[in-house]
C-alpha positions as CSV (number, residue, x, y, z in Angstrom):
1,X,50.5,7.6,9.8
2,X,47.1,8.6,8.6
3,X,46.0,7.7,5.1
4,X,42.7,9.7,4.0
5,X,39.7,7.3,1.8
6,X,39.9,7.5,-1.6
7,X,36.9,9.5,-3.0
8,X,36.6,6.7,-5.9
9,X,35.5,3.0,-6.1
10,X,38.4,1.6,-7.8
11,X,36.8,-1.8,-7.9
12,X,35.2,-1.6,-11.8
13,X,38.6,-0.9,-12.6
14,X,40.3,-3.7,-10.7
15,X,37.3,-5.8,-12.2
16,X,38.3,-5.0,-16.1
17,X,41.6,-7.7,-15.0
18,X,39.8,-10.0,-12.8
19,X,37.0,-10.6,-14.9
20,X,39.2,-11.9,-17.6
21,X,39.4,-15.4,-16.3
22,X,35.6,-15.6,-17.3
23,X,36.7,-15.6,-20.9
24,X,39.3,-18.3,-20.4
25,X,36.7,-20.5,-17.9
26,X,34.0,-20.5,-20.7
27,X,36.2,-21.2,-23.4
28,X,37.5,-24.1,-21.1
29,X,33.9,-25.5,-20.3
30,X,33.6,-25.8,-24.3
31,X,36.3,-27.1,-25.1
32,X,35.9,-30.0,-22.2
33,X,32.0,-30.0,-23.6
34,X,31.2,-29.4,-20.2
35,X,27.2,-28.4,-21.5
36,X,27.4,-31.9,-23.2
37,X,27.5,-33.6,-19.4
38,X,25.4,-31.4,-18.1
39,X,21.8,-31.7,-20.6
40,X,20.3,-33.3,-17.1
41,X,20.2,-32.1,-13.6
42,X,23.6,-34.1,-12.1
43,X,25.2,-33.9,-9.1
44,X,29.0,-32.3,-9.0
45,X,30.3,-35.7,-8.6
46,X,28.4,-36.9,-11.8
47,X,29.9,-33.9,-13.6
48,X,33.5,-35.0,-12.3
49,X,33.2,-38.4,-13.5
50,X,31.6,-37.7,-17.0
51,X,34.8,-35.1,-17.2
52,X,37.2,-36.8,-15.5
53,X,38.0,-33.1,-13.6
54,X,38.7,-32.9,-9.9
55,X,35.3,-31.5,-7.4
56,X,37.5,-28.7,-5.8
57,X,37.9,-26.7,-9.2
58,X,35.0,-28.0,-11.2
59,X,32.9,-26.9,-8.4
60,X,34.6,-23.4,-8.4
61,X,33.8,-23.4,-12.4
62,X,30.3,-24.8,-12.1
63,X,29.4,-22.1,-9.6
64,X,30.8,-19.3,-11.8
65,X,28.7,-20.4,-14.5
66,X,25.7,-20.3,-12.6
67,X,26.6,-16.7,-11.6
68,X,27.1,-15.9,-15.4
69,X,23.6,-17.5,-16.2
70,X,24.7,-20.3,-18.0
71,X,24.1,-23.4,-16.0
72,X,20.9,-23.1,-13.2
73,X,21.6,-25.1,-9.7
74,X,18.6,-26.5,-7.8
75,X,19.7,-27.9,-4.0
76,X,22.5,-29.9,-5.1
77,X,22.2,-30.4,-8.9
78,X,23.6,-28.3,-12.1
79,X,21.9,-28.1,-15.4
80,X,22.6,-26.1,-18.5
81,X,20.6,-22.6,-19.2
82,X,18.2,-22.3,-21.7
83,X,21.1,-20.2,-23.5
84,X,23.7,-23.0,-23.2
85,X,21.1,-25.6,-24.4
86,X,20.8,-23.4,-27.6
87,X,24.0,-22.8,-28.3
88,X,26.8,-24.5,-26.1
89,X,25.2,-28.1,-25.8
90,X,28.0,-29.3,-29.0
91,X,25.0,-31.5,-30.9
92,X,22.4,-28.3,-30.9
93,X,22.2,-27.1,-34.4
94,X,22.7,-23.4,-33.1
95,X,25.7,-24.7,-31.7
96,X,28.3,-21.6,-31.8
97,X,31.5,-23.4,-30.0
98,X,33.4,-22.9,-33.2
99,X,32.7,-19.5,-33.1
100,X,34.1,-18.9,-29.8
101,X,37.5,-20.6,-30.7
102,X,37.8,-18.4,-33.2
103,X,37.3,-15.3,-31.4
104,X,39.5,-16.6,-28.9
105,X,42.0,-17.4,-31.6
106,X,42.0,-13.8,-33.1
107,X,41.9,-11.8,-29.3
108,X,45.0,-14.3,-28.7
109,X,46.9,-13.2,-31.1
110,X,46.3,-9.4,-30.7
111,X,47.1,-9.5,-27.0
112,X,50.4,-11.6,-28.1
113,X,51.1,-8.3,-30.5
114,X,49.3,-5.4,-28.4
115,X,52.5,-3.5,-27.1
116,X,54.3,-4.0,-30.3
117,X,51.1,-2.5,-32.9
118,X,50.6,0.5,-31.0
119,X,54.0,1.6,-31.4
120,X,53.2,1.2,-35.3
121,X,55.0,-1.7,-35.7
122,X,54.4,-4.2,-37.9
123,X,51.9,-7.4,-36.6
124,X,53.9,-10.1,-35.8
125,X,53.8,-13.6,-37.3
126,X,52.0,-15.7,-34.7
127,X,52.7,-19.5,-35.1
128,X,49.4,-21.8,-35.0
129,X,47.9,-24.7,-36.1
130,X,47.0,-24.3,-39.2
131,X,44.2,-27.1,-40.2
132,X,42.4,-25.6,-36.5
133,X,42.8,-21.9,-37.8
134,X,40.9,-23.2,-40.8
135,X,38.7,-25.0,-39.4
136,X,37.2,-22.0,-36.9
137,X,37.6,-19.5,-39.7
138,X,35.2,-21.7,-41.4
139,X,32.9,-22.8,-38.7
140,X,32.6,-19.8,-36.7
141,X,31.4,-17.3,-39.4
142,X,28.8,-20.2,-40.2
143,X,27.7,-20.3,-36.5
144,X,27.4,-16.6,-35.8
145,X,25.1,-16.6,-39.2
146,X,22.9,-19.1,-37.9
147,X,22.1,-16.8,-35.1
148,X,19.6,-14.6,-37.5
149,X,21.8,-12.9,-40.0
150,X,21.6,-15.5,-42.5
151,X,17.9,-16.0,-42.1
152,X,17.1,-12.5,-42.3
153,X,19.8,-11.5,-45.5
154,X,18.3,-14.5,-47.2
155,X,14.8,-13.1,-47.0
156,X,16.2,-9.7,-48.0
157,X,17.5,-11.1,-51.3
158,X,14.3,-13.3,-52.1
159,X,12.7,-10.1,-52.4
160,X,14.8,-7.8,-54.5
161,X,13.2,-7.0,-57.8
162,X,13.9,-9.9,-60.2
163,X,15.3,-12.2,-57.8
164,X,13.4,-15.1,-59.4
165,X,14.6,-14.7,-62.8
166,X,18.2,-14.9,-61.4
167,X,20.5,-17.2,-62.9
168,X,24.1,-16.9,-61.5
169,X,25.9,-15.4,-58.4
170,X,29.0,-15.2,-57.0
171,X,29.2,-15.7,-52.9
172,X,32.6,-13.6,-52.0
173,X,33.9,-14.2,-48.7
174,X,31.1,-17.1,-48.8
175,X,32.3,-19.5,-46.3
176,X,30.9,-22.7,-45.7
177,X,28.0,-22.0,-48.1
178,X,24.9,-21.7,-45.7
179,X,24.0,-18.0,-47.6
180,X,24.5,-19.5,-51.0
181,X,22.4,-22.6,-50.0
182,X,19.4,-21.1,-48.8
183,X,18.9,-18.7,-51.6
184,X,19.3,-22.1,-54.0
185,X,16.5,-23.6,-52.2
186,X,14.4,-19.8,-52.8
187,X,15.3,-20.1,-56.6
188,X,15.7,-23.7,-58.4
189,X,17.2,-22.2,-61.4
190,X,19.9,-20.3,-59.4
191,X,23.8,-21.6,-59.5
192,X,26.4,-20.1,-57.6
193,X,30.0,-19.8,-57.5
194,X,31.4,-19.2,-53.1
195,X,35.0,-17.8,-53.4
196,X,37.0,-17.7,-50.3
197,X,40.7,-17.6,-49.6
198,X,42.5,-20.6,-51.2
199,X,43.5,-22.1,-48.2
200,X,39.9,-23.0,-46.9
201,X,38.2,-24.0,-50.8
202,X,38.6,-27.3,-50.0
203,X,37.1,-27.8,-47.0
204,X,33.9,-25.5,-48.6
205,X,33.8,-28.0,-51.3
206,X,33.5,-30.5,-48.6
207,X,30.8,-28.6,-47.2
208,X,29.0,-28.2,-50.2
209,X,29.3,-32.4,-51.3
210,X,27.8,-33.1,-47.9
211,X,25.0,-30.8,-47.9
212,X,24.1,-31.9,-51.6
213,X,24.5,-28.9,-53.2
214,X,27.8,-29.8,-55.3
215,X,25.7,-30.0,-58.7
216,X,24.7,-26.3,-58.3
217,X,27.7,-24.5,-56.5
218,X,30.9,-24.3,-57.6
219,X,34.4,-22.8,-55.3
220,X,36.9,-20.6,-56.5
221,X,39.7,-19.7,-54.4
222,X,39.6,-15.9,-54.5
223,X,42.0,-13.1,-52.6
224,X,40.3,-9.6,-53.0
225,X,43.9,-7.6,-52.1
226,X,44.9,-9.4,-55.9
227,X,42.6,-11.5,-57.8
228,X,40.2,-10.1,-60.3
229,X,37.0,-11.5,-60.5
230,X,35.5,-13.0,-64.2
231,X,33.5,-10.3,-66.3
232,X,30.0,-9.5,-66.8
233,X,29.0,-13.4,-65.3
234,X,26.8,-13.1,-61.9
235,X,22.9,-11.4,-62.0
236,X,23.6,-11.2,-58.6
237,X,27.1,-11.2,-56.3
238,X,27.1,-11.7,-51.8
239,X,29.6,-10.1,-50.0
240,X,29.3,-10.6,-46.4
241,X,31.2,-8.9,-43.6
242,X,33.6,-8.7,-46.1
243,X,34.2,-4.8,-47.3
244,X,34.7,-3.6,-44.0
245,X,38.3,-5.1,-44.6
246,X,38.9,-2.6,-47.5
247,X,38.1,0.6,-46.1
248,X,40.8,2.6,-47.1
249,X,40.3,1.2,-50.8
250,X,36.5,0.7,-50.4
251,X,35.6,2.4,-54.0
252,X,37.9,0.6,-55.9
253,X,37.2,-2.9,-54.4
254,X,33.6,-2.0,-55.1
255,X,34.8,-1.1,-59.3
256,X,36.6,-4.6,-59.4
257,X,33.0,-6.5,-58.0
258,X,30.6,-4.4,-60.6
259,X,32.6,-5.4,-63.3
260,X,31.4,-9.3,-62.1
261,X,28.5,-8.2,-62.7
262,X,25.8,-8.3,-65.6
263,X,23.7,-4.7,-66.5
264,X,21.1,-4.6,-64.1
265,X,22.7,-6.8,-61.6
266,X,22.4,-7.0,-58.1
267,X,25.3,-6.1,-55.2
268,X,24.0,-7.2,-51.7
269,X,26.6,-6.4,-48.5
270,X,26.2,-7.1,-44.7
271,X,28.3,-5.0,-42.3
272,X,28.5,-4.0,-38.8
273,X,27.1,-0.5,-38.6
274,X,27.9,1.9,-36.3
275,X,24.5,3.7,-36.7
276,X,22.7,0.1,-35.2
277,X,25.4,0.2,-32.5
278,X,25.9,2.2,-29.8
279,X,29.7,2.8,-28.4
280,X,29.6,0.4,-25.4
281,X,32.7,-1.4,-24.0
282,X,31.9,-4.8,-26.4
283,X,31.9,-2.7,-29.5
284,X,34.6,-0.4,-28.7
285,X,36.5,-3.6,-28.2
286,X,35.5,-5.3,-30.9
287,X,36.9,-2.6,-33.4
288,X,40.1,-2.6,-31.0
289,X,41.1,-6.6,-31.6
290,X,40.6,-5.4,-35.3
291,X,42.7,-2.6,-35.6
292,X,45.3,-4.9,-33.7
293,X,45.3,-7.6,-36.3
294,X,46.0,-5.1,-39.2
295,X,42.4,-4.3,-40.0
296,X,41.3,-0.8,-40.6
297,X,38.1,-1.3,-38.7
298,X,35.1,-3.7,-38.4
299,X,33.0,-1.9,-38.9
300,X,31.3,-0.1,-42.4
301,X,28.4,3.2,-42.2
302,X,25.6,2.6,-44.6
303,X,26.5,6.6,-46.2
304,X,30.2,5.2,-46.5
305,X,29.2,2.5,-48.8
306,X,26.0,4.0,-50.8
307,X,28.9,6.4,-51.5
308,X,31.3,4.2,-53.1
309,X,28.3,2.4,-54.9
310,X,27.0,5.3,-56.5
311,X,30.0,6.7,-57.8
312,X,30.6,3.0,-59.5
313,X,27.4,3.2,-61.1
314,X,25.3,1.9,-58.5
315,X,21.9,3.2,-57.8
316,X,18.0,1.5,-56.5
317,X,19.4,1.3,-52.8
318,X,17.5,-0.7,-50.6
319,X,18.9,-1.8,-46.5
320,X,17.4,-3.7,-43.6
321,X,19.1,-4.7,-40.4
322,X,19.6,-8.4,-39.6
323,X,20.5,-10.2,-36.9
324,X,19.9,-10.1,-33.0
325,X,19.4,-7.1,-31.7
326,X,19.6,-5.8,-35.3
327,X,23.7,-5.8,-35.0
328,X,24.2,-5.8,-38.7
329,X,22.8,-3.7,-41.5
330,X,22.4,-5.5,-45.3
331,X,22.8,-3.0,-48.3
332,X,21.5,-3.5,-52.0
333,X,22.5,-1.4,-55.0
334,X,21.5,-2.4,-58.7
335,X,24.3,-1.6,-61.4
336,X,22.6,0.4,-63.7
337,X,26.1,2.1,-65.5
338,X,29.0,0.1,-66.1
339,X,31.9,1.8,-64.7
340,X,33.9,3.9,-67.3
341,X,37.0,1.5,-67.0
342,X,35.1,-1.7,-67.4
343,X,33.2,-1.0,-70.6
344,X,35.2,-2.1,-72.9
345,X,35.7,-5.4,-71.3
């Protein structure tokens, strides 16, 4: 029998499959705090016993690492990378484990429904843990933040025309609080109210107690799809990676904020922008794990938004990028006309 050669490598292909046991092998080292055992040069024995893992496999894991670049090997010791120092090594303060869980949480559960949503059908009701599903969805927004996009929103607001004469903001989709903190410590006489989904207020109001900020912040549980926001309160309102989730209703989520806020108030949202990112594979599957979960996408243009600002009375537009690599883009509109409906409020 004679078989011709195929006139194609089929190997990238092949390696789309293979390569996902690199996902589940990092997420593995974290969750074993692998990086922890590992913040001096040890031998793979030394590794074993700190673990309590067999050599056969570990060593197949510790070699995979060093192929990925984050551990270095030197004759017959391991130590973390630079990059796993930062960020893996669990007491770092750029530690983004948390993060990881919860991207592994949400990629989970869309693989779980993948089949099933793109026949249309509806997304299925995955069981999980529910204190860990709080937990990382509080955690691992704080820990991407850390990474540059709170540091560089933060300076963004401190500059904004009249930021020191602020009194009041509202924090929507605020989290854990680090946003709402740092601007505090930029303006003394600045309170704050975070809202967040009800199920996660309490453990922000933990947060908050810990970090000493409980006599300036208060929480409000707060669910954008049906809770109204109070009236005329906040010179300035945060919404972070937030509005992408209300694309297809983006102008009227955008009427129900202004009317939080006071004339001449401030409206300040980060986003994913397609126009900072280009269409590679990460992206593309980024905004595919979104659309599985019931999301219209993750991501939000800067001309889709100025639109749906201006036509709610929005106008002074201002936007920077933040983040590595410039990932995000931060957008600030100044209500200058009440919306019609909200006058006589």
């Amino acid at each position: 029998m004679s078989i011709p050669k195929p006139t194609h490598n089929f190997e990238p292909v092949e390696n789309l499959v293979t390569d996902a046991i690199m996902s589940k092998a990092l997420m593995e080292s974290v969750r074993m705090k692998l990086y922890d055992a590992l913040t001096g040069s040890v031998t793979l024995s030394e590794v074993c016993t700190n673990t309590k893992t067999a050599e056969r496999p570990m060593e197949a894991l510790l070699d995979l690492l060093v192929a990925a670049n984050l551990l270095t090997k030197t004759g017959e010791k391991y130590a973390n990378a630079p990059v796993a120092t930062e960020f893996l090594v669990s007491s770092s303060q750029f530690y983004q484990g948390d993060l990881l869980a919860l991207h592994e949480e949400f990629n989970e559960r869309a693989i779980f429904a993948f089949g099933a949503r793109l026949r249309g059908k509806a997304l299925s009701d995955v069981s999980a843990d529910q204190r860990g599903a709080c937990l990382n969805a509080l955690l691992g927004p704080a820990q991407f933040a850390i990474r540059g996009c709170l540091q560089d929103t933060v300076e963004f607001v401190s500059r904004l025309p009249g930021f020191e004469s602020m009194r009041s903001m509202a924090d929507v989709g605020g989290n854990r609080g680090h946003y709402t903190m740092a601007l505090l410590d930029l303006n003394q006489a600045l309170t704050a109210t975070i809202m967040d989904l009800p199920r996660i207020t309490p453990l922000i109001e933990t947060a908050c107690r810990e970090s000493g900020y409980a006599d300036r912040v208060s929480v409000a549980g707060l669910d954008l799809r049906y809770d109204e926001l109070p009236a005329k309160v906040y010179d300035l309102v945060l919404v972070s990676h937030v509005l992408h989730m209300f694309f297809d209703n983006l102008s009227d989520v955008i009427r129900r904020i202004a009317g939080a806020l006071k004339p001449g108030g401030w409206l300040v949202s980060q986003n994913m922008n397609t126009e900072i990112h280009s269409p590679t594979t990460r992206t593309r599957v980024r905004e595919l794990v979104t659309r599985l979960m019931g999301y219209p996408t993750h991501f939000l243009e800067s001309k889709t938004l100025e639109a749906a600002l201006k036509a709610n009375g929005f106008t002074n537009f201002r936007t920077a990028s933040t983040g590595p690599d410039s990932m995000n883009i931060v957008c600030a509109a100044q209500l200058i006309d009440c919306p019609s409906d909200l006058r006589s409020q």
